[in-house]
N, C-alpha and C positions, 0 to 999 in steps of 0.2 A: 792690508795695512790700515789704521785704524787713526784716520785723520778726516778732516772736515775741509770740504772748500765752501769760499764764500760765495751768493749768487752775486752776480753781477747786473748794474743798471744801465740805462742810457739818459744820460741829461732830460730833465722835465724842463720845458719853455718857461719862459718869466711868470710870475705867480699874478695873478690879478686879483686887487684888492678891492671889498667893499670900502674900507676906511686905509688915510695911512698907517697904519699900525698893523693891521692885522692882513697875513697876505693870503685869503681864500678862494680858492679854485672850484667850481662848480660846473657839473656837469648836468644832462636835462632828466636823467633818471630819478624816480622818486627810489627813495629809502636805500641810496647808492650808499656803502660805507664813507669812513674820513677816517684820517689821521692828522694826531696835532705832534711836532715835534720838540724836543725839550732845549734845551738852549745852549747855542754853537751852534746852530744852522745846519738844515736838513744835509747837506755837503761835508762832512764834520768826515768824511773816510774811517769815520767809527760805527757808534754805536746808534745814530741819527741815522747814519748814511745805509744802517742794516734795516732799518726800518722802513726806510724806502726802498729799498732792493727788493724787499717780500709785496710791497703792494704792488710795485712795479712789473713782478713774474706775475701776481693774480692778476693784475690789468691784461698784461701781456697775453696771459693763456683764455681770459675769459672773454675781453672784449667787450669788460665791466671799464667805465669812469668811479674815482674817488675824489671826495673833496680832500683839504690838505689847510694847513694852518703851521705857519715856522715863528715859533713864540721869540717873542724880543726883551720883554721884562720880565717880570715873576706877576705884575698886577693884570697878565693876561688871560690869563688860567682860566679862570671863572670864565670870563667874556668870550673866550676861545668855545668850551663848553657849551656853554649858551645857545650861539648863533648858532653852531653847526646842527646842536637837537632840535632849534627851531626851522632850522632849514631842512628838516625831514634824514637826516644821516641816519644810518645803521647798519651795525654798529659804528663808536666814534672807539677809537683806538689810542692809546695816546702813550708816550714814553718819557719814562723818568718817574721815580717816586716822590718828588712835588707833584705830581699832577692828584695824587690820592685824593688829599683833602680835598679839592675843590670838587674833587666828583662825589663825595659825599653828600656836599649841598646841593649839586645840580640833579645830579640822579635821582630822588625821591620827586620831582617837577617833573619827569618823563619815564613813566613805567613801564611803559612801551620799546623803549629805548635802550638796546644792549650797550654797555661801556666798559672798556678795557684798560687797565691799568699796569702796563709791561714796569716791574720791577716796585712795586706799590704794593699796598694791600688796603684794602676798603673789605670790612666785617659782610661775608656772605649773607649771616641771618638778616643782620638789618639792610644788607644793601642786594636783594637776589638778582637784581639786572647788571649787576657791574661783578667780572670777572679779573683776578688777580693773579699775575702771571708772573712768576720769579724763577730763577735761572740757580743752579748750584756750580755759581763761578768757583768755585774754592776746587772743584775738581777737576774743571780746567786748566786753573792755575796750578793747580799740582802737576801737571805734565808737560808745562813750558818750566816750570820751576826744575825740572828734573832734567830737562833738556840744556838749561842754564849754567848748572850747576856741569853737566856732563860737557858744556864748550867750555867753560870760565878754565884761562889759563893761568891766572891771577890769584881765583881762592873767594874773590870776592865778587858779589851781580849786585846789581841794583835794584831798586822800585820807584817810580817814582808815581804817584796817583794824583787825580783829580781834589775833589772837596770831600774832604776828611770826614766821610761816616763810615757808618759799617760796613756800608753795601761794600767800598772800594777797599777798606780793612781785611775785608773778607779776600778780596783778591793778595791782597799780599799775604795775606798769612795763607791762603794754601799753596801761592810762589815758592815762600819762606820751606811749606811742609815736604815741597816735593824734593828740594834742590838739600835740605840736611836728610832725605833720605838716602842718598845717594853719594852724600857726603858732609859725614855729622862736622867734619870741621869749617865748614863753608862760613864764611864771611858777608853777612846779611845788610845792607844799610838800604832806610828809606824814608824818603819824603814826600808828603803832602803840598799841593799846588798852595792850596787856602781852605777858610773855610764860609765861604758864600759860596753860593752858585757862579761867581764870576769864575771860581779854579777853574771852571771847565772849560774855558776859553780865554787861557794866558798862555798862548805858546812862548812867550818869549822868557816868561818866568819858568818855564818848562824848561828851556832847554839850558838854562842859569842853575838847575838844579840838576838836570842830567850831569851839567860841564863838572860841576862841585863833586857829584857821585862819582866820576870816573875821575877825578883827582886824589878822590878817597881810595881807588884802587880797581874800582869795579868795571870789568871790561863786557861786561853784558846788563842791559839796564829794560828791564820791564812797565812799558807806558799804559798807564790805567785812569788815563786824565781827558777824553772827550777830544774835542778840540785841541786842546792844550798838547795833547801829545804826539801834535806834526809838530811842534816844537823841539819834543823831547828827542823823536829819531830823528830831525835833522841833523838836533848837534850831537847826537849818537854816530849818525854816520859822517860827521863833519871831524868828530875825535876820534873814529877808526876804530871804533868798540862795536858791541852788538847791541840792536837794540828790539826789543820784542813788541809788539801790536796787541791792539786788542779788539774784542766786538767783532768787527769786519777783518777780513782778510788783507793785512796790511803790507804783506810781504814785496807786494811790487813797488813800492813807495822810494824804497834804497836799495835794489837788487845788492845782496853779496853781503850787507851791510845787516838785514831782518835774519835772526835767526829763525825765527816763527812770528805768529799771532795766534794768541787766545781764542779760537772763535767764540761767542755768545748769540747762538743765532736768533736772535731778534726775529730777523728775515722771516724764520717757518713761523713765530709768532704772529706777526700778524699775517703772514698769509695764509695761515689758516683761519685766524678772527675771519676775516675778509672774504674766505669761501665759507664760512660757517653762516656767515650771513646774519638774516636776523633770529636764524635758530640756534644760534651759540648757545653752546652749555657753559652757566657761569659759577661752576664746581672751579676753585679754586685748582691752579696749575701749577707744577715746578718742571722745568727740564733739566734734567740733568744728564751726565755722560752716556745714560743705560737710554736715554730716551735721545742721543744724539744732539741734546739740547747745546752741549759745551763740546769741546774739543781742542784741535790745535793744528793749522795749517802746514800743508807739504805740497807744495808746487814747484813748479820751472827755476821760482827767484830763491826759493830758499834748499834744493833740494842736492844739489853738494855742499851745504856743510852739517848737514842732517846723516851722519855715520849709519852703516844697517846697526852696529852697538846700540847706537843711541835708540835709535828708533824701537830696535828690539825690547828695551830695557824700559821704553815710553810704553810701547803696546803689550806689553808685558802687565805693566801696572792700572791701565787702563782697564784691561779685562778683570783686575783683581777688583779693582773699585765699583767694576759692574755689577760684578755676579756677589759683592757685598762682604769678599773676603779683606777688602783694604777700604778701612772708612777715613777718609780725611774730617778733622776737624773745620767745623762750619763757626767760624766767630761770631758773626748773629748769636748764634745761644748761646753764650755766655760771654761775652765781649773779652772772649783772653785767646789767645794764639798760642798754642804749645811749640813754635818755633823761633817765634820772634815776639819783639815788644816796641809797641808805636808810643 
C-alpha cells in the first residue's frame, strides 16, 4: 500500500538561552549541525514538529548533539543565523521560506558554512554553500483531495490554510485537483488564516473558519495552517466532520474524527542535511511523491474509514503520478489552479 508514516519524537528538555529572546541549546562538539525553527513553536504537531522528529532520529541513531533556535518574531532571523555560524554549527538548517532572505546576507560571511533552506530558495550560483529544499505538496494534496472527495457525503470539503502565498495555494489547488478528479461536481470552498506570518499561529481564528466551512456544507475540511490548524480539527472534530492534517502525521490528534494527513516529510529533510554533515551537496532539491518526499497517512486512527475502494483508487493514482503518466498542476508556475479559484 502506498502510504507514508510519520517518525515520531520524544519531548526535548527546556531550551537554554544565551539571551531572553533567543532559546539556544549547545552542545560540546565542534561543527555539530543546528536547526532554527519558523514560527508557532518547534511543538506546532505540524510542520515545525517534522523538523524536529528528523534531527531527533539522527541524534537518536548517531549519538550526535544539535544546536536549536525556536524564532519568536520575524526580526530574529538574521540574529538566529548569526550566532549559531559563529558558534561553529554545520550545517544550520532552517524551516520556512522567510528564512531565505536572511541567509542570503549571512551566507556570503561564512563560506565554510553549509546552510539549508526547507521550502525557500536562495540562487545556487551566487549562493553554493546554501542548499534549497522544496517539496511538491500539490501531489500530496491530490491524494488526500481524492480521499475527500471519495468520504464527502455532502458534495462539499473544505480548505482552510495558513498565510496566504503560494506555497499554501499550492496545497489547496492540488486538494481541489485530486477531489474533481473523482468527482467533477464536487463542491470546493476555501479560506485563508491571514496574511502575516501571524496565520500560522491563530488557532482560534482557525477553528471560526473551519465552523463557517462546515456551515457552508462541507463535511471534510483540509488544515494547511501551522499552528493554526490544532484549531481547525479541534472544531472539525468538535462539528462531527472530518478533518485532514498536514506535514506530520496528525491522525492521532482526534482518532475517528482525522480522515488522513498530508505527509510533507520535512523529517527525511533534515535528517539527511544532518547526516550529510558538512559534506552536503547544495545541488538544489525537491521531493516529491516518486522520491517518497509527500504522501498521505494510514495508521490504527484512521484506518477504518479509509475503504480498500478508496485506498485502491488513491494508490492507484499515486503510481500514475509517479511513473509521470498523471501530472498534477503545480500553482507556483503560473499562479492559476485549474480546479479552483482563491
Amino acid at each position: 500500500m502506498t502510504f507514508l508514516k510519520s517518525l515520531t519524537g520524544t519531548m526535548a528538555g527546556a531550551l537554554a538561552g544565551a539571551c531572553a529572546t533567543l532559546a539556544l541549546t549547545a552542545g560540546g562538539a565542534l561543527a555539530e549541525p543546528a536547526l532554527i525553527f519558523d514560527l508557532g513553536g518547534k511543538f506546532d504537531k505540524s510542520f515545525n514538529e517534522a523538523a524536529y522528529n528528523g534531527a531527533e532520529k539522527w541524534a537518536a541513531e548517531t549519538g550526535g548533539t544539535y544546536r536549536e533556535i525556536e524564532m519568536q518574531d520575524e526580526a530574529q532571523r538574521e540574529q538566529a543565523l548569526r550566532r549559531l555560524a559563529e558558534a561553529g554549527s554545520n550545517p544550520i538548517v532552517t524551516t520556512g521560506f522567510a528564512m531565505s532572505d536572511p541567509i542570503t546576507k549571512v551566507a556570503p560571511d561564512f563560506p565554510d558554512t553549509k546552510f539549508v533552506t526547507i521550502d525557500g530558495w536562495v540562487d545556487p550560483e551566487a549562493h553554493p554553500n546554501v542548499l534549497s529544499i522544496g517539496f511538491s505538496e500539490h501531489e500530496g494534496s491530490y491524494l488526500v483531495g481524492m480521499i475527500a472527495a471519495l468520504s464527502s457525503k455532502t458534495g462539499t470539503i473544505g480548505f482552510v490554510g495558513g498565510m496566504d502565498i503560494p506555497l499554501i495555494r499550492n496545497f489547496a489547488c492540488g486538494y481541489a485537483q485530486g477531489a474533481v478528479a473523482v468527482n467533477p461536481e464536487i463542491k470546493f470552498v476555501s479560506a485563508m488564516t491571514g496574511t502575516t506570518p501571524a496565520a500560522w499561529n491563530d488557532p482560534v481564528k482557525g477553528g471560526e473558519l473551519a465552523k463557517a466551512q462546515k456551515a457552508q456544507g462541507a463535511d471534510v475540511i483540509f488544515a494547511a495552517a501551522g499552528s493554526t490548524g490544532l484549531g481547525i480539527l479541534q472544531a472539525v472534530a468538535d462539528e462531527g466532520i472530518y478533518g485532514i492534517g498536514v506535514d506530520s502525521n496528525q491522525n492521532y490528534l482526534h482518532p475517528g474524527a482525522m480522515l488522513t494527513s498530508m505527509l510533507k516529510r520535512v523529517d527525511v529533510a533534515v535528517y539527511n542535511a544532518f547526516t550529510a554533515g558538512e559534506a552536503l551537496d547544495t545541488t538544489p532539491q525537491t521531493l516529491d511523491l516518486a522520491s517518497e518526499g509527500v504522501g498521505y497517512a494510514l495508521d490504527e486512527y484512521n484506518e477504518a474509514l479509509i475503504t480498500a475502494e478508496i485506498a485502491d483508487a488513491v494508490n492507484a493514482a499515486a503510481e500514475k503520478i509517479k511513473s509521470g503518466e498523471l501530472t498534477v498542476h503545480d500553482y507556483r508556475t503560473d499562479n492559476t489552479c485549474p480546479a479552483a479559484t482563491f
